[in-house]
N, C-alpha and C positions, 0 to 999 in steps of 0.2 A: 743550717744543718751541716754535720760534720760527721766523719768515719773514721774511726780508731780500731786497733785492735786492742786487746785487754787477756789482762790473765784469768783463765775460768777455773776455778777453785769446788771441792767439795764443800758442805758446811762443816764437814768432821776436821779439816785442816785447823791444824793448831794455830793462833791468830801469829804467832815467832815465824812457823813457817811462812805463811801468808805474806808478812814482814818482807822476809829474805824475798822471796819471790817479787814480791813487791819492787823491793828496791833495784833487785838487779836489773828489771824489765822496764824501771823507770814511768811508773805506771801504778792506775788503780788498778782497784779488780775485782770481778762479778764474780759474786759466792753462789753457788745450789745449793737449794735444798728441796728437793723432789722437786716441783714444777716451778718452783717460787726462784726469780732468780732478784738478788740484792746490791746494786754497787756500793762497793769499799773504797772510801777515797783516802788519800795519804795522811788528813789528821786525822780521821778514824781511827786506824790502826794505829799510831802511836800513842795516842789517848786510850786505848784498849790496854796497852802492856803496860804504859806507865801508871795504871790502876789495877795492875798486874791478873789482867782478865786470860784466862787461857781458850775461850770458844766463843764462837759468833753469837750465838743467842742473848747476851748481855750486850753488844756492842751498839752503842747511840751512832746517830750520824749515818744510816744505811739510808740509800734511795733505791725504789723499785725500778728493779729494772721488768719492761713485758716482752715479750718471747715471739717476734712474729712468727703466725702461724699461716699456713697455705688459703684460709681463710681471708684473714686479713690481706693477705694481697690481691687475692681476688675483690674484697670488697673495694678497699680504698688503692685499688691500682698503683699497689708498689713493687720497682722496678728494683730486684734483689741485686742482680747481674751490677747496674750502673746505679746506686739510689739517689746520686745528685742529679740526675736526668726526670726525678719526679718528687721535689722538694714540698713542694705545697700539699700532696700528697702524704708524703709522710708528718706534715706538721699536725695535716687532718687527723691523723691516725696516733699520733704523741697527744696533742690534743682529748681525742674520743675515749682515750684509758688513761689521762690526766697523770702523766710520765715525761720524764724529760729525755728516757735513752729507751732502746730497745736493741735486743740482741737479732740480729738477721740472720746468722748461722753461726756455728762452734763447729769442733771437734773437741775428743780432750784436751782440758789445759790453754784452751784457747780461746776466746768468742769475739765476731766480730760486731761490732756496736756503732749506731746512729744516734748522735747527740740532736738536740734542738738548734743549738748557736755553736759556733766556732767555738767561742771562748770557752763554754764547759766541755772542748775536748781538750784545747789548754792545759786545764784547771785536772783534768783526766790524766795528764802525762807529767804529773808532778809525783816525783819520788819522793816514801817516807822516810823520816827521820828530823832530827832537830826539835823542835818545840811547836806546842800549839796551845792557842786559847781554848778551855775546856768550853767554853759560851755557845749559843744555839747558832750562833755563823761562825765555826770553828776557824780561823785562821793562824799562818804559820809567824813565828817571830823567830829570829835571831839565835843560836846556840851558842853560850849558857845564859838563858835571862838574866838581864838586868835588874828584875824583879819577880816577886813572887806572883802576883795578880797584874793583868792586862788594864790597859785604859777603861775597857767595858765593866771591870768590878769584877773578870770570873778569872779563875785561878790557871797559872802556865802550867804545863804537865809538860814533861820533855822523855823521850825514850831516843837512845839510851840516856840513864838518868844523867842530869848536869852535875858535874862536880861541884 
């Protein structure tokens, strides 16, 4: 279990903005849309522009993120204040709504998020850009491919475009 903070985004944000924000914050980032909130990780979004997508709603690669609510802490006893002070706890509660992150408080522009493992808050603080394999485990390669299609058979997209 791990704590990051992250960029909290409108769904109306144009995915370029998103991009920039992205990048400079070095960082994914949780989109809203009314209740429903979405993680944006760094090949998302450049696989998004470089199939020159301008709004969330077509965007593959989103993961749910859930919203702890005053409920859920009461049920499965989590500790807002410290939440590495009650881990098992929260795995129970990542777990029970079958999610790997959840938001424990925002403001605008801002939300702060509990991963499952270390590694996917890592894998959170990777900024877009350069190239990625379009394939159902999006990963990053090298800028400007040395080829058009990845080992896996699914094709490189790069934003901004490779010369």
């Amino acid at each position: 279990m791990d704590i990051t903070h992250l960029p909290l985004l409108p769904n109306d944000t144009k995915v370029e903005t998103a991009f920039n924000a992205m990048r400079w914050l070095q960082r994914s980032a949780v989109i809203r849309k009314g209740s429903d909130l979405q993680l944006v990780c760094a090949g998302a979004i450049v696989l998004a522009l470089a199939k020159n997508l301008t709004g969330f709603s077509n965007l593959e690669s989103k993961s749910e993120v859930r919203e702890v609510t005053s409920a859920d802490v009461q049920h499965f006893g989590l500790d807002l204040n410290d939440p590495k002070q009650t881990p098992s706890n929260y795995n129970q509660f990542l777990d029970h709504y079958g999610t790997h992150y959840a938001v424990l408080d925002s403001v605008p522009g801002l939300a702060l998020v509990v991963t499952r493992h270390e590694d996917e808050t890592i894998a959170l603080k990777n900024a877009p850009g350069g190239c990625y394999c379009e394939g159902p485990l999006t990963h990053k390669h090298p800028a400007p491919p040395t080829r058009i299609k990845c080992k896996c058979g699914n094709k490189i997209l790069c934003y901004p475009p490779a010369p």
